[in-house]
N, C-alpha and C positions, 0 to 999 in steps of 0.2 A: 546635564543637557548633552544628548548627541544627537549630531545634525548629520543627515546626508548630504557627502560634497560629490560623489560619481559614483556611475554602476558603470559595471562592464561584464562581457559575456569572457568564459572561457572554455574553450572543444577540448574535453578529455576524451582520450579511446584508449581504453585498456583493452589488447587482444586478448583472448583468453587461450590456456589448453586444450587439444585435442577432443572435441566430446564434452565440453563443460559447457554448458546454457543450451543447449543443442533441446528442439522438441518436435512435434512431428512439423510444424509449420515454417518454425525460424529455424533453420537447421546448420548454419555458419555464422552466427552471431559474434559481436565484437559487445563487449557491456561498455555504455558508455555514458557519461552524461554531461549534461550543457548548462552549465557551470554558471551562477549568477552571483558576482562581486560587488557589495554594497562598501565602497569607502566611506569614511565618516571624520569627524574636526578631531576625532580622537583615535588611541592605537587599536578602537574596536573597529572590528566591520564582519559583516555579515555574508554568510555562507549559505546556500540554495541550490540545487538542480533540481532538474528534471530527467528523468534515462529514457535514454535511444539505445538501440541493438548495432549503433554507430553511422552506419548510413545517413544524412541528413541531418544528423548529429550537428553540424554547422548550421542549417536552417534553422533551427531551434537559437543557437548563441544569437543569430543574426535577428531574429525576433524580439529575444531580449533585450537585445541592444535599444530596437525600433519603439519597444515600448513602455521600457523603465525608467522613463526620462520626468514620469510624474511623480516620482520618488525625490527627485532632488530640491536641496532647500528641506526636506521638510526634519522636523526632529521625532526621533523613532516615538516616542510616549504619543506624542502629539499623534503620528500617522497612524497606529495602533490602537489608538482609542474611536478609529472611526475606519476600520481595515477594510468592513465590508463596504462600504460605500468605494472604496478607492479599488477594492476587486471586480467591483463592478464597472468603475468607471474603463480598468484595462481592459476587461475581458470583450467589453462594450466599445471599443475606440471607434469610430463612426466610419473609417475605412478596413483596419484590420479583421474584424469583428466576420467581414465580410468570408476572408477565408476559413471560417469554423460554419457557424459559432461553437464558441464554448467547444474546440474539437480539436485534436492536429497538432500544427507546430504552436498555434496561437496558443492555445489553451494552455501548451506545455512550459510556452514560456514564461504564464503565468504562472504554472508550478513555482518555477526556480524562484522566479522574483516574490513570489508570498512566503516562502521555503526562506527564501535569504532574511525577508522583513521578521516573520519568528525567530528566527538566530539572533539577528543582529538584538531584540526585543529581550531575550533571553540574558545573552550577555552582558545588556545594558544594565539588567535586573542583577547579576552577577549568582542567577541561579540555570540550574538545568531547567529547558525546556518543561518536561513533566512537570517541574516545579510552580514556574510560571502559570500553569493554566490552571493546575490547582488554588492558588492564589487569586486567582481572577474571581471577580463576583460573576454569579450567572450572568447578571446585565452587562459587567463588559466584556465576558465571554462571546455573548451575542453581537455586539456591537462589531467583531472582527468578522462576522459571517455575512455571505450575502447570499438571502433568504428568497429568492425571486423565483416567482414560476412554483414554488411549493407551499404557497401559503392553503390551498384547498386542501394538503393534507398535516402541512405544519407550519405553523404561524410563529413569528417569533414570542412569543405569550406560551405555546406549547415548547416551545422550547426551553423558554425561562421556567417551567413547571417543570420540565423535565429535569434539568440541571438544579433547581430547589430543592427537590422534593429528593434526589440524590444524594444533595448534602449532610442529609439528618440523620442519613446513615453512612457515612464514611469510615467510619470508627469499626465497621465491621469489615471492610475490605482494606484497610490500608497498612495492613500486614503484607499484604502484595510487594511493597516496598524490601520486604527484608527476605522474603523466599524466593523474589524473583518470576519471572514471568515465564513460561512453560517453551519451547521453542519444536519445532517439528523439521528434520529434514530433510532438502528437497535435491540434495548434491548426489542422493543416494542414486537416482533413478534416470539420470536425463536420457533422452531418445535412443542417444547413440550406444550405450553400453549394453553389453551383451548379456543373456542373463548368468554367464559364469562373475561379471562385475557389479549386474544388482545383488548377488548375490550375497556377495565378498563384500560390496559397503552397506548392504543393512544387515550383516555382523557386525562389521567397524560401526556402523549408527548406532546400533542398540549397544553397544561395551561404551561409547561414546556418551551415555544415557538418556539417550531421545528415548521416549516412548511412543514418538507417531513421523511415519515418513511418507515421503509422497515418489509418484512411480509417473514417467512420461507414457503417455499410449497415442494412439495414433496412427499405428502401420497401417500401411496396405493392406498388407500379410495380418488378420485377425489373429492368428495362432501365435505369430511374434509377442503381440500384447498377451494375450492369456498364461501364454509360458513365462514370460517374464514375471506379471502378476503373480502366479501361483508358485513361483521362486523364493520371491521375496515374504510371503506369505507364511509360505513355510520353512524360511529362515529365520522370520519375526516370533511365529507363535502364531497364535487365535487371537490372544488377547492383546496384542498390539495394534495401533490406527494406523492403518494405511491409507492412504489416497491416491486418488489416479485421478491425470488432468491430461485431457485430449488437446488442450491448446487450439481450439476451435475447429478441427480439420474434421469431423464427421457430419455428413448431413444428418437432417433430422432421422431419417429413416436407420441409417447407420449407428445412428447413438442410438436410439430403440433397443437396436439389437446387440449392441456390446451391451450397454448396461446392463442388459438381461444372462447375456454369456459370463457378466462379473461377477452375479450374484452368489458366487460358492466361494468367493475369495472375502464379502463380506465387506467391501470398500468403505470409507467413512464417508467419503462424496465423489461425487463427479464433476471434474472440474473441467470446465467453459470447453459443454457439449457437443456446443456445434456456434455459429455464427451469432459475434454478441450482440449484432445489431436485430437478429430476429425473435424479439423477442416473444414472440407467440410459440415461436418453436419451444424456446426455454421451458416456456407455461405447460406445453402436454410435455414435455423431457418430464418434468419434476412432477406433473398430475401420472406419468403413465410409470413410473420405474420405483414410486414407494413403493416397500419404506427407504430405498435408496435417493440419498439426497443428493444436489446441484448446488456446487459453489459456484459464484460469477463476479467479476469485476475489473480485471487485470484491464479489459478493455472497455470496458464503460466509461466514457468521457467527461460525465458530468454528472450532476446532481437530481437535475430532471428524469435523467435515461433511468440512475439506481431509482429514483420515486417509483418512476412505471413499472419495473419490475416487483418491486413491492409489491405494488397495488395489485398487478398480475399474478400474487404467487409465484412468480417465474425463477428462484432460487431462496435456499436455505442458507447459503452464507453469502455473509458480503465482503468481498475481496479490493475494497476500495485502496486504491495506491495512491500517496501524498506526490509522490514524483510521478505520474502517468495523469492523472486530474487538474482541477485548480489551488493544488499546493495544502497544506495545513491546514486552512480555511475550510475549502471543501470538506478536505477530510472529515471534520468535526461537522461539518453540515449534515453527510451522509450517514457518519455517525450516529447522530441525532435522530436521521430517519429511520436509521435501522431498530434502533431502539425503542422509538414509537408503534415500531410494527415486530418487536417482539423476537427483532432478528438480531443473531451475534454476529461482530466484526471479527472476519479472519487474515489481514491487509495480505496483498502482493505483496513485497520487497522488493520492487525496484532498485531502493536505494541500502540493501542487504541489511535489512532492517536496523541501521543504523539511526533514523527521525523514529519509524516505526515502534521501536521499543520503549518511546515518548509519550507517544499518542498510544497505545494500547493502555498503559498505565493510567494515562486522565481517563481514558477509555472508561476501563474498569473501576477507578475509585469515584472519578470526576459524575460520572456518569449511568453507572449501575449496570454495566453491560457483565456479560461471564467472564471470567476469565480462563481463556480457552486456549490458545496457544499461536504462534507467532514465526510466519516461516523464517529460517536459517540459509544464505547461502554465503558460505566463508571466500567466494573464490577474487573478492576484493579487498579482504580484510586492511592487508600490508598495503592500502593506499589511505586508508585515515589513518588522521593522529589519534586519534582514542576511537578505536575499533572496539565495536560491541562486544562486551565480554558474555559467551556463551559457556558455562560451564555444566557437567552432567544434565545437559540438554533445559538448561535453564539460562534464561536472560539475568544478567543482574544487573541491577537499577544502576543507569550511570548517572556520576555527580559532577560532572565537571559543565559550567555554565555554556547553554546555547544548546544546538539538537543533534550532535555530535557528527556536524557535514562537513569541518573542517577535512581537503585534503593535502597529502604531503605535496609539498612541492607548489601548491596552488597559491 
């Protein structure tokens, strides 16, 4: 038995280097994240954030503070055996609720604290995360999700099919385990470097063993992004995945015409074209620029916004982030829907794919998704205690119990 005796918030801000996180919109970023502390009657406790670009970064702790308070008393089996009812009751709080919904600081706080309740869940179980969920039956897989507002297109019955009908074949994915998860990097390209320095790190990328990286675009200046593009292009090969991700700064009309200006470089998508909230623009981006594809998610809030997109066509991959959303839970929700609708998961890393390399693996075995690859950015590493081990541009499976959010010093 472990029982929750207090939660507490804590504001981390890692500054970063010159040009690191840097994209055409967030262009002086701090990576940061708000920190959610489950103590418990025993020497476990549980680890969770959610990440800010630092700014507000306190708003978010000061949330979790405000609304983690239905966590205590209770004992983790117990609270996890019924998670989604209790994500809905936070996300729901009859005043809070007010500043989202489901959106913002609230939402995020909900990150950290669903984030932390998996850990601490994890640990109890004295298995890794990935572990954990593979373990779980579909039914109380389910019972951790809160299914609301999507039953017109996934029901929890579809979901329990989903994750059924999954298990029967496990045995042919769960080799995944011992090759490791594919990883693509995204440190190669941020806004600010020039193209003599995308040039110079996707050589280092590729001697590194990535075989897919991703390229910041965005300028003003059009011929900035094409030359960069067709630098790195032709540093990589033909046969290498590239991506380019405008970070939302082109209007519709403008993403039109870059994507069309990209097509001799061959990109593997276009990432969050233009504004995530519009998602009709999404719908002709991705109807007007095949066979070039749209990835979208980093900024999608919730569970409802990725259904719509679904439903709309409106992207080819799903970019769902466990620390930008509502935490773990979610994750697995949108999960679910992507996979209903025939779509692969490609997460953000907010959290430097430290939970992420968790959740792609139930992903993939749990759930029958592809196993497609997992972005990388190393520039937090030396702040966890068991920092993702990337090796020739592969993930490999971590074992040590919980979802590896432990930070130093925290």
């Amino acid at each position: 038995m472990t029982t929750i005796r207090a939660v507490k918030s804590v504001d981390c801000v890692y500054p970063l280097a010159p040009g690191e996180g840097a994209d055409a919109v967030h262009t002086q970023p701090d990576y940061a994240y708000a920190v959610c502390l489950i103590e418990t009657d025993t020497p476990l406790r549980g680890v969770g954030f959610a990440f800010t670009l630092g700014g507000g970064n306190q708003l978010v702790c000061a949330a979790i503070d405000a609304l983690a308070n239905i966590l205590i008393g209770k004992e983790i089996e117990e609270l996890m055996a019924s998670y989604g009812a209790i994500s809905y009751a936070i996300a729901n709080h009859h005043q809070y609720r007010w500043l989202g919904p489901h959106k913002g600081v609230v939402h995020l706080a909900l990150a950290a604290i669903t984030n932390a309740c998996f850990d601490l869940w994890a640990k109890q179980r004295g298995v890794p995360l990935w572990k954990l969920l593979l373990d779980l039956s579909p039914a109380a897989l389910v019972a951790t999700l809160d299914m609301s507002h999507l039953h017109d297109v996934l029901s929890p019955t579809d979901a329990l099919t989903i994750l059924t009908t999954a298990q029967t074949s496990r045995a042919q994915r769960i080799d995944v385990l011992d090759r490791g998860y594919p990883g693509y990097d995204t440190s190669v390209g941020w806004f600010h470097y020039n193209e003599a320095q995308v040039r110079e790190n996707a050589k280092r990328s590729r001697q590194a063993g990535f075989g897919a990286v991703k390229l910041k675009v965005g300028a003003r200046d059009p011929l900035y992004d094409l030359r960069r593009a067709a630098a790195v292009r032709e540093e990589l090969g033909p046969s290498a995945t590239l991506m380019l991700d405008a970070n939302q700064q082109w209007s519709l009309e403008q993403a039109l015409s870059m994507c069309a200006q990209f097509s001799d470089i061959n990109p593997f998508w276009i990432e969050e074209p233009t504004h995530p909230d519009d998602i009709v623009a999404h719908q002709r981006i991705a109807r007007e620029i095949a066979p070039l594809r749209v990835a979208a998610g980093e900024h999608l809030p919730n569970a409802i916004v990725f259904k719509n997109y679904l439903q709309m066509n409106a992207c080819h991959y799903v970019q769902a982030d466990c620390v930008r959303i509502g935490g773990v839970s979610e994750f697995l929700t949108i999960s679910l829907l992507a996979r209903h609708f025939g779509l692969p998961i490609a997460p953000h890393v907010g959290d430097m794919g430290q939970v992420h390399q968790h959740l792609v693996l139930f992903n993939h075995i749990g759930m029958g998704h592809e196993r497609l690859f997992l972005e990388y950015i190393p520039h937090l590493r030396h702040h966890f205690v068991n920092p993702a081990i990337v090796c020739d541009g592969v993930y490999h499976t971590p074992q040590e119990a919980g979802s590896s959010s432990d930070l130093i010093g925290i």
